[in-house]
N, CA, C and O of each residue as an XYZ file, in Angstrom:
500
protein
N      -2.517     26.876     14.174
C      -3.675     26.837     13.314
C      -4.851     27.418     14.086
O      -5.031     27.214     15.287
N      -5.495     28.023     13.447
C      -6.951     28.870     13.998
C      -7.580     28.666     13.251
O      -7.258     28.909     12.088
N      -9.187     27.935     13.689
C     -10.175     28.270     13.138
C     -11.215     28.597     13.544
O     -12.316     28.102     13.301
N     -10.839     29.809     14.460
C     -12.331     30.361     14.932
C     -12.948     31.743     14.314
O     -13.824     32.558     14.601
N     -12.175     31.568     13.508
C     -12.639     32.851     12.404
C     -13.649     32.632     11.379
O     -13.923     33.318     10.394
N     -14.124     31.596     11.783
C     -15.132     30.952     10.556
C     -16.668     31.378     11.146
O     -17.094     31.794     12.224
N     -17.254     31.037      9.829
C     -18.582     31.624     10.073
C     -19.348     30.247     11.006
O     -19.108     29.071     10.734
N     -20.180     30.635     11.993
C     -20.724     29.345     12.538
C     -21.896     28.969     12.055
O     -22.785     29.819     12.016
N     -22.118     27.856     11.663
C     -23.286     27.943     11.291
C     -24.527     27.348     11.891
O     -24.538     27.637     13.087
N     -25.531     26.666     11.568
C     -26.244     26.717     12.467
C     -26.499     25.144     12.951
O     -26.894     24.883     14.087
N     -26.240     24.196     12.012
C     -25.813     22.593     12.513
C     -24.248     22.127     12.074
O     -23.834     22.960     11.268
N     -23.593     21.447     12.240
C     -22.705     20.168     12.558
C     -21.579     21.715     12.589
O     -21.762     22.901     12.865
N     -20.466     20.930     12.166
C     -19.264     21.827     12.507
C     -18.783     22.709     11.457
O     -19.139     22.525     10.293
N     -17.773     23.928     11.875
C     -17.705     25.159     11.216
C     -17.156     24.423      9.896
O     -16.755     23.294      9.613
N     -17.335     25.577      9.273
C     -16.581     25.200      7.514
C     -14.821     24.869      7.515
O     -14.134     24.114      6.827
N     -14.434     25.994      8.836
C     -12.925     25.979      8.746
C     -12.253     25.206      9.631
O     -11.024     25.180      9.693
N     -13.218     24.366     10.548
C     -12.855     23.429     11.126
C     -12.762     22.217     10.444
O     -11.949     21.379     10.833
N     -13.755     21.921      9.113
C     -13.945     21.066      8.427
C     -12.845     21.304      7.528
O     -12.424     20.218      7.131
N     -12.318     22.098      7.130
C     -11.170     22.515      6.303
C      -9.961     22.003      6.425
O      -9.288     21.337      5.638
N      -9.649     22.581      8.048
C      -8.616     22.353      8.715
C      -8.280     20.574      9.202
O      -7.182     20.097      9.486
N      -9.543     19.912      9.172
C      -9.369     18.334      9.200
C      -8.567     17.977      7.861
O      -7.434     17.497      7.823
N      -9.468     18.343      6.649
C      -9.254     17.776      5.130
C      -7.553     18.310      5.015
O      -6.715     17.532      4.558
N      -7.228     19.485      5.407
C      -5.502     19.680      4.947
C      -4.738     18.762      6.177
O      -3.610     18.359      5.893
N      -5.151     18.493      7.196
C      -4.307     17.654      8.348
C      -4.466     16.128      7.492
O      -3.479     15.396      7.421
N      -5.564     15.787      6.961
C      -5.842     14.003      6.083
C      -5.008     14.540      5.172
O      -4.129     13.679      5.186
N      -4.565     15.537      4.205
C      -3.557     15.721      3.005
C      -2.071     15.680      3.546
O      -0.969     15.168      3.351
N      -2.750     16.533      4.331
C      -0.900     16.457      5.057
C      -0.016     14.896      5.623
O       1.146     14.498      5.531
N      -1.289     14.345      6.222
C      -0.929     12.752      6.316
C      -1.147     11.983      5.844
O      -1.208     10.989      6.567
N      -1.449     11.736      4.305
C      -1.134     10.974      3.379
C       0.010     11.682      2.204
O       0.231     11.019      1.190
N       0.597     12.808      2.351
C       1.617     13.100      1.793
C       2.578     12.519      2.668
O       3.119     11.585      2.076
N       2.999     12.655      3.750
C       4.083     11.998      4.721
C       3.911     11.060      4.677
O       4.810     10.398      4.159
N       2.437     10.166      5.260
C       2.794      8.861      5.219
C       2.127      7.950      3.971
O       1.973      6.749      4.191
N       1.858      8.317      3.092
C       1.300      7.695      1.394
C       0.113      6.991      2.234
O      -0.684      7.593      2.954
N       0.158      5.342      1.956
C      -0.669      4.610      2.153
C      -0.734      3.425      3.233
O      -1.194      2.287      3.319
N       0.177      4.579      4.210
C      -0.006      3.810      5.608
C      -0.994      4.772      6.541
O      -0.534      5.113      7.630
N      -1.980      5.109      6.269
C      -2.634      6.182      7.053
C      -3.895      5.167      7.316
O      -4.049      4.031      6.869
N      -4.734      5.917      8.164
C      -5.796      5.133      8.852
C      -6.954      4.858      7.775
O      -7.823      3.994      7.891
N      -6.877      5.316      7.227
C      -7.860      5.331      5.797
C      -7.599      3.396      5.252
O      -8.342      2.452      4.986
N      -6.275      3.614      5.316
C      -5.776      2.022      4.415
C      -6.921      0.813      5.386
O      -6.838      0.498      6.573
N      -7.708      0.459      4.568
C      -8.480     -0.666      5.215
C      -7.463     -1.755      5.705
O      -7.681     -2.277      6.799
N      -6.285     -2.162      4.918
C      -5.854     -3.428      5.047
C      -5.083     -3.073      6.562
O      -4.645     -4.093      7.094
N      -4.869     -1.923      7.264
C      -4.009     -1.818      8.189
C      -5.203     -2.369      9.530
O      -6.431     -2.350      9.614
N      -4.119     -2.822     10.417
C      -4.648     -3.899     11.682
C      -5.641     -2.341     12.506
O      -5.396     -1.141     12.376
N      -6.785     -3.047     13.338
C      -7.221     -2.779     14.087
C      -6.595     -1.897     15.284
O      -6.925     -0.752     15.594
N      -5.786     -2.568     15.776
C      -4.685     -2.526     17.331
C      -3.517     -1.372     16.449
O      -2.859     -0.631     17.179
N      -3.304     -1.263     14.899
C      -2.243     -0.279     14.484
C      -2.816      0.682     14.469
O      -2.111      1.687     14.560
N      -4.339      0.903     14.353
C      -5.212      1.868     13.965
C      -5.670      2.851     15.477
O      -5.814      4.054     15.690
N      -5.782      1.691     16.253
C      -5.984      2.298     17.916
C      -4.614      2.943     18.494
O      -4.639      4.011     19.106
N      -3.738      2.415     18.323
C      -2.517      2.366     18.467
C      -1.900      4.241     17.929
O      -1.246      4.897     18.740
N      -2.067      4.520     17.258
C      -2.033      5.612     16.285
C      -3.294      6.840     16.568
O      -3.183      8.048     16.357
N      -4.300      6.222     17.019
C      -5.299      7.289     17.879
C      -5.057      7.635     18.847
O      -4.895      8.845     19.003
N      -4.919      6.741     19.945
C      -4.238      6.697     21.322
C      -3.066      7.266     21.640
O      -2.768      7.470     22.817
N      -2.110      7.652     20.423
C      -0.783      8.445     20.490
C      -1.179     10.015     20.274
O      -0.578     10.947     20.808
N      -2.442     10.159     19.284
C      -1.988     11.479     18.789
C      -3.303     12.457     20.680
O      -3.371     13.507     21.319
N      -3.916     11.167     20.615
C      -4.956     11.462     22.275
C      -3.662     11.960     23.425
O      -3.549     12.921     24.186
N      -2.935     10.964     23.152
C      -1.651     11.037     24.658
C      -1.595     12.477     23.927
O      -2.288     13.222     24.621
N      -1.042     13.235     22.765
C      -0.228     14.664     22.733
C      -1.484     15.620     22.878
O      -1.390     16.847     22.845
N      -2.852     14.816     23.068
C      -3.882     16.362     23.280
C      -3.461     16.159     25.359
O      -3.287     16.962     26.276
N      -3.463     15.093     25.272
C      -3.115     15.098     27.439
C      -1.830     15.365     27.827
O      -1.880     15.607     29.033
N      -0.823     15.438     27.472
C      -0.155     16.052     27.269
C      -0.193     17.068     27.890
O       0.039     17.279     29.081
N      -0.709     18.212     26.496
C      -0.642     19.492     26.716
C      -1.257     19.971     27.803
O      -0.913     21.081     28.207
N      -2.339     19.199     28.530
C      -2.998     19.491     29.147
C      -2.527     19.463     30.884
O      -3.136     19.903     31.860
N      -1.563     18.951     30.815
C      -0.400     18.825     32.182
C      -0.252     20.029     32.721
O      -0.245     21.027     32.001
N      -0.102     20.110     34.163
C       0.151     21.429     35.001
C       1.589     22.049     34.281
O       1.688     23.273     34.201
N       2.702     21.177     33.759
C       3.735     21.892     33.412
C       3.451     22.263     31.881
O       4.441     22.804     31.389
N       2.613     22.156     31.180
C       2.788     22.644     29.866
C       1.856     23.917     29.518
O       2.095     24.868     28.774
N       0.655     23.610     30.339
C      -0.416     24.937     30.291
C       0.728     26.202     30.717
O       1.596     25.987     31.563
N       0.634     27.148     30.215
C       1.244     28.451     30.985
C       0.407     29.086     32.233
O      -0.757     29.480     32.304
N       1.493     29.028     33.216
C       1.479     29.835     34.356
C       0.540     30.942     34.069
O       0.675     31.661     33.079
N      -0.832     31.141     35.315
C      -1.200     32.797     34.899
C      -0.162     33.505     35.950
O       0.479     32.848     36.770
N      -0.092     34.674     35.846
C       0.512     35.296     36.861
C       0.186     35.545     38.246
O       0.788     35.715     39.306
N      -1.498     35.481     37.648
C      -2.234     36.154     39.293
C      -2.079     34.434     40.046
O      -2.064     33.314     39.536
N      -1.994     34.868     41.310
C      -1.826     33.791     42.383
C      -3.300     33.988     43.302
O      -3.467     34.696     44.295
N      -4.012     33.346     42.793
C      -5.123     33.546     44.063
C      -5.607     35.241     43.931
O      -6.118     35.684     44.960
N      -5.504     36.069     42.927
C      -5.511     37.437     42.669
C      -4.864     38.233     43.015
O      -5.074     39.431     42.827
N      -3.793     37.687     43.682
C      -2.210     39.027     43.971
C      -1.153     39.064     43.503
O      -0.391     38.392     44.198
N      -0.662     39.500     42.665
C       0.847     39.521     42.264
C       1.400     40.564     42.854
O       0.920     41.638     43.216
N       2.832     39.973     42.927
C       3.677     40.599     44.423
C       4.874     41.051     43.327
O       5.820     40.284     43.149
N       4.807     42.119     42.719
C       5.816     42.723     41.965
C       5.232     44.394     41.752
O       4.279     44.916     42.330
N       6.136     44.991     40.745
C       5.375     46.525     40.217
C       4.341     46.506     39.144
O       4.151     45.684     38.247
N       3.614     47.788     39.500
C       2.934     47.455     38.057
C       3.164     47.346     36.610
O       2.264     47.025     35.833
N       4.300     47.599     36.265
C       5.273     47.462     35.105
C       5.704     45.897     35.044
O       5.715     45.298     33.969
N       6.124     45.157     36.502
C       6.478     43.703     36.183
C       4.999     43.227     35.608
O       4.826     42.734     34.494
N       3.788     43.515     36.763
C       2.362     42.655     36.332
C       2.277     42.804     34.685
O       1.974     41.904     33.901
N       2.624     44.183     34.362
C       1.997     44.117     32.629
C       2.479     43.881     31.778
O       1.878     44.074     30.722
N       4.210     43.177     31.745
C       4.473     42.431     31.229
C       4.337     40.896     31.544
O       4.221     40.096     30.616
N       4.348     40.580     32.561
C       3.790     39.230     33.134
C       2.335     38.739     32.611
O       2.170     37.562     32.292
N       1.483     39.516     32.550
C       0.030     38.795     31.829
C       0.451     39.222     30.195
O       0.256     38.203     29.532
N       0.986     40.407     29.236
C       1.318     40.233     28.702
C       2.178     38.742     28.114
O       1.674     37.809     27.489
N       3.577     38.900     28.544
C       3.927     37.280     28.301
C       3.018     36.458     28.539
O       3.202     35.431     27.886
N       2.093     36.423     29.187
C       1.121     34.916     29.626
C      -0.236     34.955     28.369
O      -0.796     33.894     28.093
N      -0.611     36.111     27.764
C      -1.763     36.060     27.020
C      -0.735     35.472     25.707
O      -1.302     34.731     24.904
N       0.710     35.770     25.472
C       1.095     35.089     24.284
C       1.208     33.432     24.411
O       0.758     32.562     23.666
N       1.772     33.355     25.307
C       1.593     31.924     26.138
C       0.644     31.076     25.697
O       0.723     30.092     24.961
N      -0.371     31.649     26.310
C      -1.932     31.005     26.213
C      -1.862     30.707     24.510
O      -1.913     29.592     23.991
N      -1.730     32.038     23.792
C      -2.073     32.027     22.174
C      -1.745     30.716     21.697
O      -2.491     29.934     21.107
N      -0.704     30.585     21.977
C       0.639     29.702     21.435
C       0.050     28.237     22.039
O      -0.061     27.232     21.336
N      -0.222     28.284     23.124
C      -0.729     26.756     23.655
C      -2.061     26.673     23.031
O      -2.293     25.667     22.361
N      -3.067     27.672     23.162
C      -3.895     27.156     22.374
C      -4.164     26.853     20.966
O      -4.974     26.063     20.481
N      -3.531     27.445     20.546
C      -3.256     27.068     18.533
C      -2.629     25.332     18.760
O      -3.278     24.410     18.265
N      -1.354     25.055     19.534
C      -1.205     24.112     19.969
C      -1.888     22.766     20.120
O      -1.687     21.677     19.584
N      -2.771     23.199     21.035
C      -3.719     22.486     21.535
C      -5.091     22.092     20.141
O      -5.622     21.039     19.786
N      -5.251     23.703     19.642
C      -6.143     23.102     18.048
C      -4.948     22.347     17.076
O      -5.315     21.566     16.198
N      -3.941     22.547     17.227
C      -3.638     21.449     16.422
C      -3.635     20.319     16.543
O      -4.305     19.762     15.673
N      -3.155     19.640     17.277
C      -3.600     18.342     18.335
C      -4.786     17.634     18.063
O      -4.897     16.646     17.337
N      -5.795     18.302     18.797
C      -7.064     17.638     18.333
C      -7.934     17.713     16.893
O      -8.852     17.000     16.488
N      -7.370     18.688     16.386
C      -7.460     18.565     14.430
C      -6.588     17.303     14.437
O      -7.435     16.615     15.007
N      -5.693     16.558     14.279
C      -4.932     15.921     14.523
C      -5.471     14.791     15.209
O      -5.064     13.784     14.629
N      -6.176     14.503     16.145
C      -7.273     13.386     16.773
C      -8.255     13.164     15.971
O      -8.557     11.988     15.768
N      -9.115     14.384     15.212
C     -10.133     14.113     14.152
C      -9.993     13.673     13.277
O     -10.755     12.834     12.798
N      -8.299     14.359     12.430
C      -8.138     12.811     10.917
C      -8.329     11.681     11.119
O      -9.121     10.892     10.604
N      -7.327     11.529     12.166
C      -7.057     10.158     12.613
C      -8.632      9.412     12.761
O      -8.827      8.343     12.182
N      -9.514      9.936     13.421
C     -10.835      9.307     14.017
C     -11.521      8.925     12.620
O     -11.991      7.837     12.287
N     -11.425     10.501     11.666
C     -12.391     10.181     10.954
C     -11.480      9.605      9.710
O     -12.180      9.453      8.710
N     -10.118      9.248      9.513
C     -10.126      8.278      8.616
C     -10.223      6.903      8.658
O     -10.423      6.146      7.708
N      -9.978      6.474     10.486
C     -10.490      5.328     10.557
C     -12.013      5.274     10.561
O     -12.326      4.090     10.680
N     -12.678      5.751     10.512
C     -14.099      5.539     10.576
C     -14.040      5.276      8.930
O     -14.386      4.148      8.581
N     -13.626      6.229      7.858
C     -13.608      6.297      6.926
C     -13.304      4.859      6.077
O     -13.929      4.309      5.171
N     -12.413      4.608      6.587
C     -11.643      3.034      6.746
C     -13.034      1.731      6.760
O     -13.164      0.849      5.912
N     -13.742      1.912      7.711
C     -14.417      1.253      8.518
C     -15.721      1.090      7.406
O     -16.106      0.027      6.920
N     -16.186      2.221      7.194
C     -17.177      2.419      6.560
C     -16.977      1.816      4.728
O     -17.946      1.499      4.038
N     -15.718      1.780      4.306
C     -15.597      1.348      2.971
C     -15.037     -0.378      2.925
O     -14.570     -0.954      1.942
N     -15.272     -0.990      4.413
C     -15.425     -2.335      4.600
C     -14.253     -2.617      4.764
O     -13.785     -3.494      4.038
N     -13.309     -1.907      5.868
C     -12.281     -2.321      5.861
C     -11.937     -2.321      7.318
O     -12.974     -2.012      7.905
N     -10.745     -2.568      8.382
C     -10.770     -2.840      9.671
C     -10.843     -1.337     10.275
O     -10.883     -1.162     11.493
């Protein structure tokens, strides 16, 4: 998912970031109906519990083994110049891929946040 193609504007957050929350809250109340963080009647500790999981998969990604390798070592790579330009090649797709990744994730931390807030705010735990 990408949304940095959106227009920025000049206070709170982009349109397609705001977008991209509202289809991640559709997407998780189609899978999970009316066990989502929104449901007031659901416990406190189920609600943290369920933030704190989708937090662990943004840290996660963020681990020395999941980021992709750059190629340069300290600025030398010890191959031809044909290996280097497929080597940062493969690594700029890398990156792509982890970072769409990575926006999904924390789109994914924001339902969650803001349907428990959402939760919270319509007098519920």
């Amino acid at each position: 998912m990408s949304i940095s193609s959106s227009h920025k504007g000049e206070r709170g957050l982009e349109e397609a970031t705001l977008s991209a929350i509202l289809a991640e809250a559709m997407r998780a109340e189609a899978k999970h109906g009316g066990m989502t963080l929104r449901n007031p009647a659901l416990s406190v500790e189920l609600k943290l519990a369920a933030l704190m999981e989708e937090v662990g998969e943004v840290a996660q990604l963020l681990t020395y083994d999941k980021r992709p390798a750059n190629p340069m070592v300290k600025g030398v790579y010890y191959g031809t110049h044909d290996e280097y330009e497929k080597a940062v090649a493969g690594y700029q797709v890398a990156m792509d891929v982890w970072r769409a990744n990575l926006v999904s994730e924390l789109i994914q931390v924001a339902n969650v946040a803001a349907a428990w807030a959402e939760s919270v705010d319509h007098g519920g735990n």
